[in-house]
C-alpha positions, 0 to 999 in steps of 0.5 A, a space after each residue: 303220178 304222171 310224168 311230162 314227155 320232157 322228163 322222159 326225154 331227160 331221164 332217157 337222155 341220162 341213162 343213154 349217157 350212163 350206158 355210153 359211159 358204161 360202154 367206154 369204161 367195157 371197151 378201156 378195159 378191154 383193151 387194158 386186159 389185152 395189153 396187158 396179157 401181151 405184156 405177161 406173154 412177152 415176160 414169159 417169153 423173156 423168162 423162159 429165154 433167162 432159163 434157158 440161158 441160165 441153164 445153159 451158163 449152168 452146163 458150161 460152168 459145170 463143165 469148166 469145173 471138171 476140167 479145172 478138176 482134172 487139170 489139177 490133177 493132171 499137175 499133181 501128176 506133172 510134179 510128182 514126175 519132175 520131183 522124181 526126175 530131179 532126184 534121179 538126176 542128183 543121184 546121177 551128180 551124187 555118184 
């Protein structure tokens, strides 16, 4: 079966158009997963940075917790001495 120059053309003229398409779409993607790997960098970025943060609000509650801790302590001290100081003082207005 032979085919007539025109529908070489035609068939060639097709598959150019095919390969262009083909190399678009590559291109599309290309830029899409370069876009996209920015994104997932900046959102590492981001997380890594809310650790961190996190951690750190983490060292500091910790650290307000043991000073409440200690400052309950340091009250219970407190009125221990003054209870005791008031009873000495109504021994002293007893006698």
């Amino acid at each position: 079966m032979a085919t007539t120059p025109a529908t070489d053309l035609d068939s060639l003229s097709h598959l150019e158009d095919r390969i262009t398409r083909a190399v678009e779409v590559v291109a599309n993607l290309r830029a899409e997963r370069d876009r996209l790997q920015q994104q997932i960098e900046a959102f590492q970025s981001e997380r890594e940075a809310a650790e961190k943060q996190a951690a750190s609000a983490n060292i500091e509650a910790q650290k307000a917790l043991h000073e409440l801790e200690e400052l309950r302590a340091e009250r219970k001290q407190v009125r221990a001495r003054i209870e005791k100081l008031l009873g000495q003082m109504d021994l002293l207005s007893g006698s």
